[in-house]
C-alpha positions as CSV (number, residue, x, y, z in Angstrom):
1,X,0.0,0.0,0.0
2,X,1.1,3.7,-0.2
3,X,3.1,5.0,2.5
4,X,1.3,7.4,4.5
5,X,2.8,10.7,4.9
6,X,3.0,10.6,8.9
7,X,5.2,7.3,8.5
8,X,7.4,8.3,5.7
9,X,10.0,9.5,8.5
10,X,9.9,6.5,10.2
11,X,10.9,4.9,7.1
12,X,13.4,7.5,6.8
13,X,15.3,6.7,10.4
14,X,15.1,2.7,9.7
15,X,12.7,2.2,12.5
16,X,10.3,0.3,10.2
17,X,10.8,-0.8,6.8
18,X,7.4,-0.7,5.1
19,X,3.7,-0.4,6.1
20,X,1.7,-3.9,5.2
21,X,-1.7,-2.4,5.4
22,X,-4.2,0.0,7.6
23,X,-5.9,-2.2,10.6
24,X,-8.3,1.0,11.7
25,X,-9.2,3.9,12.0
26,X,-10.6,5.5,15.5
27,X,-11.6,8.9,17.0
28,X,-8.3,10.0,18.0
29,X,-5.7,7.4,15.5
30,X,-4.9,5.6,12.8
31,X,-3.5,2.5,12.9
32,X,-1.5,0.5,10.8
33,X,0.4,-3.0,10.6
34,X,3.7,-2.1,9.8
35,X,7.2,-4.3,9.4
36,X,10.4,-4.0,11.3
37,X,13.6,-6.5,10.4
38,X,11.5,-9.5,11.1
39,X,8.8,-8.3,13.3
40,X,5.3,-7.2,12.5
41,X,4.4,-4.0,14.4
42,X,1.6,-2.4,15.2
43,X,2.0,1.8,14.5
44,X,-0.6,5.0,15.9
45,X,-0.8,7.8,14.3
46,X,-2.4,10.0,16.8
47,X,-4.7,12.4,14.5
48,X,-4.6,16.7,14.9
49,X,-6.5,17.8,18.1
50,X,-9.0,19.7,15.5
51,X,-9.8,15.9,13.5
52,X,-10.0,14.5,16.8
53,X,-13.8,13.1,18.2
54,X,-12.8,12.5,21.7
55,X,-15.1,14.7,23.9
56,X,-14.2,16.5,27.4
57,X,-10.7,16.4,26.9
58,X,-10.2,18.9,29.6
59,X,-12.2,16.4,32.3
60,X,-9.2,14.0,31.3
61,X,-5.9,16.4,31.7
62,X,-7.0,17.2,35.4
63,X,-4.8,16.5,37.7
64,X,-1.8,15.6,35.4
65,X,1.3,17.3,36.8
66,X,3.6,18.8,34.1
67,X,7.6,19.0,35.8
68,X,8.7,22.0,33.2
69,X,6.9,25.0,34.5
70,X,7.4,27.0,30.8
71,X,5.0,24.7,29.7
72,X,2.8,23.9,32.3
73,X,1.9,28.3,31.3
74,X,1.8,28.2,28.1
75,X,-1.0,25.1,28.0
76,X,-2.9,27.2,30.4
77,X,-2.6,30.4,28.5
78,X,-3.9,28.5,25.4
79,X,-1.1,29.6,22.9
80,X,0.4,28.1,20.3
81,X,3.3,27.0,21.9
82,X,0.7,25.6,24.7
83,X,-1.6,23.3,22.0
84,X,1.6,21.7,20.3
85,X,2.8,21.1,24.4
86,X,-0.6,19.6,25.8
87,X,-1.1,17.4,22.3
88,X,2.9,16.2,23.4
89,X,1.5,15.7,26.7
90,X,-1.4,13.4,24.9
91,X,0.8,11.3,23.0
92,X,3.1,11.1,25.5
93,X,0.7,9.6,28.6
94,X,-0.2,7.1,26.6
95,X,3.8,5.6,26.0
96,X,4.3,6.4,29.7
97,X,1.1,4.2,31.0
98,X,2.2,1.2,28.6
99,X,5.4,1.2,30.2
100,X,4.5,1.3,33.8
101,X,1.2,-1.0,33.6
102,X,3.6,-3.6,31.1
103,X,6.3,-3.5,33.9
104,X,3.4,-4.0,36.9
105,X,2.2,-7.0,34.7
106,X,-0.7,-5.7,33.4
107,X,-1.7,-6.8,30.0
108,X,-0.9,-4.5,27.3
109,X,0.7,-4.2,24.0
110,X,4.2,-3.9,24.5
111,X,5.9,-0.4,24.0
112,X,9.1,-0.1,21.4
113,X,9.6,3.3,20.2
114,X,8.0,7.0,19.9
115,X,9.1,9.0,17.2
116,X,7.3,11.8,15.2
117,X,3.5,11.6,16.6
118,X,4.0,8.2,15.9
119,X,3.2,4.8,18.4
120,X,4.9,2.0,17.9
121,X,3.8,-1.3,20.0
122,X,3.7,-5.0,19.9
123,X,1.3,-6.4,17.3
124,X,-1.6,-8.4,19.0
125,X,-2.2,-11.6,17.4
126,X,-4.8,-14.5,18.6
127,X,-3.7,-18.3,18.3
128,X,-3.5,-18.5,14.6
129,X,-1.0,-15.7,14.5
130,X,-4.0,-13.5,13.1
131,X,-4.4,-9.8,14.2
132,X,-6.4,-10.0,17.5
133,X,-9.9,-9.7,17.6
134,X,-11.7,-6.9,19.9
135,X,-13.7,-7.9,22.6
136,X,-16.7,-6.1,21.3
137,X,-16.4,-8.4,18.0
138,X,-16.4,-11.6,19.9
139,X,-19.0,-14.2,21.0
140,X,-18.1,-16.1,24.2
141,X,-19.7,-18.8,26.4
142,X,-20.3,-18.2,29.8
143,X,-17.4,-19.7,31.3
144,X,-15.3,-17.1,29.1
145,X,-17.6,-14.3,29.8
146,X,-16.9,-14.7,33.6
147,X,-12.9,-15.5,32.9
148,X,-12.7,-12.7,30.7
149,X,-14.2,-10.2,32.9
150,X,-12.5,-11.6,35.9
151,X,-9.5,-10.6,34.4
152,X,-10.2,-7.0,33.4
153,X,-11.7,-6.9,36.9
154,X,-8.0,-7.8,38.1
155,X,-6.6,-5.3,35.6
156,X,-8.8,-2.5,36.8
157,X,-7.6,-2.7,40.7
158,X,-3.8,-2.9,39.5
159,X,-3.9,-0.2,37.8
160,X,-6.2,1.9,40.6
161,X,-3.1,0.4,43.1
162,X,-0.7,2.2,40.8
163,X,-3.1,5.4,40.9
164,X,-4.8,5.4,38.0
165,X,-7.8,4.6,35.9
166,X,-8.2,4.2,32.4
167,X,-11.0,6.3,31.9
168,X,-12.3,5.2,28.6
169,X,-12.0,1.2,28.9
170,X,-15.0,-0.5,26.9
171,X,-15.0,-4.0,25.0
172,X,-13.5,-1.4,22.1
173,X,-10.6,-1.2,24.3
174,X,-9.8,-4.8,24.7
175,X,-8.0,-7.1,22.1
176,X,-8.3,-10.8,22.9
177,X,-5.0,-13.2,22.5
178,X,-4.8,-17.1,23.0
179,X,-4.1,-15.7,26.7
180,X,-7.3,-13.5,27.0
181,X,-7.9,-9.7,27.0
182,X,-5.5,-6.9,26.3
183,X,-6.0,-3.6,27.6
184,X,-5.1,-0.9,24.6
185,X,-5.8,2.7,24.1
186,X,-4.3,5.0,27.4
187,X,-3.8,8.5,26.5
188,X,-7.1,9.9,28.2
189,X,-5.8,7.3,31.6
190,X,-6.2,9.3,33.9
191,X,-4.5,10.2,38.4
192,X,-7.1,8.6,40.6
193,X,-6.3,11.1,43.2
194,X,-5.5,14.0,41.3
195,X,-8.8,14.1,39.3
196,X,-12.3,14.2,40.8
197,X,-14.0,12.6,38.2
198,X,-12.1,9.2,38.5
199,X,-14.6,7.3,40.5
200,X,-17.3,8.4,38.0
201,X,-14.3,7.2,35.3
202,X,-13.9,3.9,36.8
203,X,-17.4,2.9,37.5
204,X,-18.1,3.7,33.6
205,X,-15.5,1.5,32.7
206,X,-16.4,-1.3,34.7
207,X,-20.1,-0.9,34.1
208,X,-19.4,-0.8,30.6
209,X,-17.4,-4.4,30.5
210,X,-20.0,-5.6,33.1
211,X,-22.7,-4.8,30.6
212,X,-21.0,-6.6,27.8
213,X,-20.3,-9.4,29.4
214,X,-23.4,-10.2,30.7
215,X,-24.9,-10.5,27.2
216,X,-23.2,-13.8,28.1
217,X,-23.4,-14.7,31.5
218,X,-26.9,-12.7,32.5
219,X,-25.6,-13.4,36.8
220,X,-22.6,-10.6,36.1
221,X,-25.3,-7.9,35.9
222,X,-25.8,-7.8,39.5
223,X,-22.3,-7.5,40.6
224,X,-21.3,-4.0,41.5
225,X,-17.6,-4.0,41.5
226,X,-17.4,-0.7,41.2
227,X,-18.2,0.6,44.5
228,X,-16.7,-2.6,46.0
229,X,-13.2,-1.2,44.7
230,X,-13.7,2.5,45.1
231,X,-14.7,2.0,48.6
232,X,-11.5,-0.1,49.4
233,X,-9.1,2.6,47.5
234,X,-10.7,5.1,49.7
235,X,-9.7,3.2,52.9
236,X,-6.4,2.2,51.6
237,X,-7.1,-1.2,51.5
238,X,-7.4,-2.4,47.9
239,X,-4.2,-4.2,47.6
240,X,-5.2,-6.7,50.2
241,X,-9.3,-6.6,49.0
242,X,-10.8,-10.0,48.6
243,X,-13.1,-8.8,46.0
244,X,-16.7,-10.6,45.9
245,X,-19.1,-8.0,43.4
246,X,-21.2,-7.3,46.4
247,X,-21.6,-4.3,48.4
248,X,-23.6,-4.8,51.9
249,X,-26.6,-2.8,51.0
250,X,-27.2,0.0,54.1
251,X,-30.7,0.2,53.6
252,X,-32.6,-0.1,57.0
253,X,-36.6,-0.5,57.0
254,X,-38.3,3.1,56.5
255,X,-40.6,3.9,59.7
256,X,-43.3,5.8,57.8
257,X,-44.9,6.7,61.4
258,X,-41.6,8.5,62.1
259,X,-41.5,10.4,59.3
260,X,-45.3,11.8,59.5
261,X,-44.4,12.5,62.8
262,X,-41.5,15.0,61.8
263,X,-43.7,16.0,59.1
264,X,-46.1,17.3,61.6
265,X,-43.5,18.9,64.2
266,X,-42.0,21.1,61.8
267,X,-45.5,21.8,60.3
268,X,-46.4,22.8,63.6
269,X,-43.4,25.2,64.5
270,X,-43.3,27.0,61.1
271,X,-47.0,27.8,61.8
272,X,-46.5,29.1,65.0
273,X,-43.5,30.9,64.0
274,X,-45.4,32.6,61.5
275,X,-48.4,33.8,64.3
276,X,-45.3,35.1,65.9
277,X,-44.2,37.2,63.1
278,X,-47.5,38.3,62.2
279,X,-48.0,39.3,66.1
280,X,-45.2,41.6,65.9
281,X,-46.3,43.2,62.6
282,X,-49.5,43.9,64.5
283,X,-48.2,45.4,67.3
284,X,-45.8,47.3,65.1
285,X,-48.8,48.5,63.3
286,X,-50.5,49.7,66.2
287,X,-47.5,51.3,67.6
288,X,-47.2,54.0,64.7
């Protein structure tokens, strides 16, 4: 196929050798199969900000701490300089979250090189050496369905232990291997304590695998993992958490005789706070 313009320079530098074909195209990358020496290799081209479809891209950057101070300005001052540093900043998260979540031994694509907007990353394959399916393209039984999201479960509280959350994690966002699911796509990941949104972030992610998986295996739809985990990070206890889906519901009988009763008091004292006021008025009346 014809080069694309965005991987001629990595052609250039002898990182890869040619591109074989394009495997997609999503709302924030292109990606293509591409060959190195030997190796087949998967490279994202991360798309302009402008051509971008990924929405509150602000609610994502929160909390991120930038080290050089210059720039950490000029992103906030919105200047030209600023754009071309928080789209560096992007591209950037994503290599930096592969690294760390590949050396904690969380499953994703393995990281090789960065160069000129440009991802490149271990090809996924599934048994037959073919490019790895997506989750979201795949029918399981309900023994996978409940392995599979056992796993990601797993995935989701080692990377809240390492502070963070992916914050856009969907069956989209999984590839499947011969050894199960593979977490991909981490620019938007977000700091779990830096950000306020991330407990909204992870229960979105894990309601969205919950909801796909139980297409499958209907008895995953009423876990709620979400506030299980939340509510151990809070406490500082999720590294030890035995994990069971289930959080003890709180809900105590409602005493409906109480409540009329309350009801009535406070009916009672607004009314006879209002004779009050309107006693004063009177005598204020009568006074002038």
């Amino acid at each position: 196929m014809k080069i694309p313009a965005r991987l001629e320079p990595l052609i250039e530098e002898g990182l890869i050798d040619s591109v074989i074909c394009q495997l997609m195209s999503g709302k924030e990358a292109m990606v293509y199969m591409v060959r190195s020496g030997e190796h087949a290799l998967c490279a994202k081209v991360y798309k302009d900000r402008n051509k971008r479809n990924f929405q509150h891209f602000a609610s994502y950057t929160e909390g991120r701490r930038i080290k050089n101070s210059r720039r950490a300005r000029a992103i906030e001052k919105g200047s030209h300089y600023g754009r071309i540093a928080r789209e560096e900043g992007w591209q950037n998260t994503e290599v930096d979250m592969l690294c760390r979540l590949g050396m904690a031994g969380i499953r994703v694509p393995k990281f090789y090189n960065f160069f000129s907007g440009v991802l490149l990353m271990e090809l996924i394959t599934d048994a037959e050496g073919n490019v790895a399916p997506r989750l979201n393209d795949m029918s399981l039984t309900p023994q996978q369905a409940r392995s599979y999201h056992k796993t990601l479960i797993s995935h989701v509280v080692q990377m809240l232990c390492l502070g963070i959350v992916h914050g856009d994690l969907s069956p989209y966002n999984v590839l499947v291997d011969r050894e199960g699911p593979v977490i991909i796509d981490l620019p938007q990941a977000v700091n779990a304590a830096g950000n306020q949104q991330a407990r909204m972030m992870i229960k979105r992610d894990i309601d969205n695998l919950t909801s796909f998986f139980n297409r499958f295996a209907p008895d995953l739809a009423q876990s709620d993992y979400a506030s299980e985990i939340w509510s151990y990070y809070q406490r500082g206890k999720l590294p030890q958490a035995h994990l069971t889906g289930l959080v003890k519901s709180q809900n105590k009988p409602v005493n409906v005789g109480n409540i009329l009763q309350a009801i009535d008091s406070a009916n009672r004292k607004e009314l006879a706070w209002q004779r009050h006021k309107q006693a004063k008025l009177n005598g204020y009346s009568a006074y002038y």
